[in-house]
N, C-alpha and C positions, 0 to 999 in steps of 0.2 A: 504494500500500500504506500509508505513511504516511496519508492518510484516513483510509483506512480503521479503521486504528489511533485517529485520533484521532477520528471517529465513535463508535468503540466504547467511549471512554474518554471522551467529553464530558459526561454525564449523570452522572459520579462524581467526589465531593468529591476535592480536592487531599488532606487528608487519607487517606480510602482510598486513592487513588492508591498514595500513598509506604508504605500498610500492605501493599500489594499485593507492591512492590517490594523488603519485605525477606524474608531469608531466605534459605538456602544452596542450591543446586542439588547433587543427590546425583552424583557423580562418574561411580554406576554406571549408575540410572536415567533422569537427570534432573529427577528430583520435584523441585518448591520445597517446601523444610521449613520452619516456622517455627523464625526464628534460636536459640533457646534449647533445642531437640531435640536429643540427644546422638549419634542417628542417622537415619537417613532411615526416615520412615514407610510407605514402600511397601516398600522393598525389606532395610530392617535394617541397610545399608552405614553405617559410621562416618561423623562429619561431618567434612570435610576438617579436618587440622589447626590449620591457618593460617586458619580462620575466625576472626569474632571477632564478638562481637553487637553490632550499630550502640549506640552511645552514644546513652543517652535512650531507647532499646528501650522500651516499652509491654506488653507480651504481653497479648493477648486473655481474657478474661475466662477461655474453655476450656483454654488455655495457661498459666494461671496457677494453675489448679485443679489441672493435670499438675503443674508445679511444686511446688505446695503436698504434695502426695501422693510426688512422689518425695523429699521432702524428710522430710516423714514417714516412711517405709521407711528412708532412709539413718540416720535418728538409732534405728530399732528394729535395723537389722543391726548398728550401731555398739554398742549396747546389747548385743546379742546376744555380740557376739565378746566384749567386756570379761566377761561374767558368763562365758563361757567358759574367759577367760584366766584369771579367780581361780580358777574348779573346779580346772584344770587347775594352777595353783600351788599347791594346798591337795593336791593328791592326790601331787604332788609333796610338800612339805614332810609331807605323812605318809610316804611311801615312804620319806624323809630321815631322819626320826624313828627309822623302825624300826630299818632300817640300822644306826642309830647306836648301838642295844642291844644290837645283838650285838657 
């Protein structure tokens, strides 16, 4: 079996090798995720807690496009809640205003 193994893995840079090699296996599935995914791709399951992304991690050109986009979303939700929390402070401090006429 081990041949076999390493027939099949002979024709692939050391490089890919160890690109192959990282990433989380999903607890519930088994899918290999790439390490930087927050959950597993096939099946949605959280990524174990106690992962942690190899140091020196690379992410794939695809995978860093994800990145880049959720990272985008997170600074527009962030955005979002803030302009909500001032609405919501301002509609307060009128409600406070009025209150305070009578």
């Amino acid at each position: 079996m081990a041949l076999l193994c390493w027939d099949l893995y002979s024709g692939i840079s050391s490089e890919l090798l160890l690109r192959l090699q990282d990433g989380w296996s999903c607890p519930q599935c088994t899918f290999i995720n790439e390490p930087t995914r927050p959950g597993c791709e096939a099946c949605c399951a959280d990524r174990p807690s106690d992962y942690e992304v190899p140091v020196g991690y690379l992410p794939s050109e695809a995978e860093q496009t994800r990145l880049d986009r959720e990272r985008a979303l997170e600074q527009v939700a962030v955005r979002i809640y803030v302009s909500q929390k001032n609405v919501h402070l301002f509609i307060f401090q009128i409600t406070l205003s009025k209150i305070n006429r009578f």
